[in-house]
C-alpha positions in Angstrom: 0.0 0.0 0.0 1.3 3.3 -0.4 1.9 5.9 2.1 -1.3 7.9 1.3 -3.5 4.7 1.8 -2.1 4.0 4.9 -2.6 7.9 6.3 -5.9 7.1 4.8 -6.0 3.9 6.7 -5.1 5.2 10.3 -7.5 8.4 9.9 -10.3 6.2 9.5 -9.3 3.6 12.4 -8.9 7.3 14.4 -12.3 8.0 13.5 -13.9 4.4 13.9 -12.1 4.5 17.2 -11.6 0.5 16.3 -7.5 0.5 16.5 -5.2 2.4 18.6 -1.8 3.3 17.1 0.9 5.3 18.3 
């Protein structure tokens, strides 16, 4: 994946509040 799908990736998890990453 490339580095704007996974910024895409972790803002949805942010939002879904399903995942937490630091």
């Amino acid at each position: 994946a490339s580095i704007k799908e996974e910024i895409l990736n972790w803002i949805s998890d942010k939002n879904c509040k399903k995942y937490k990453f630091n």
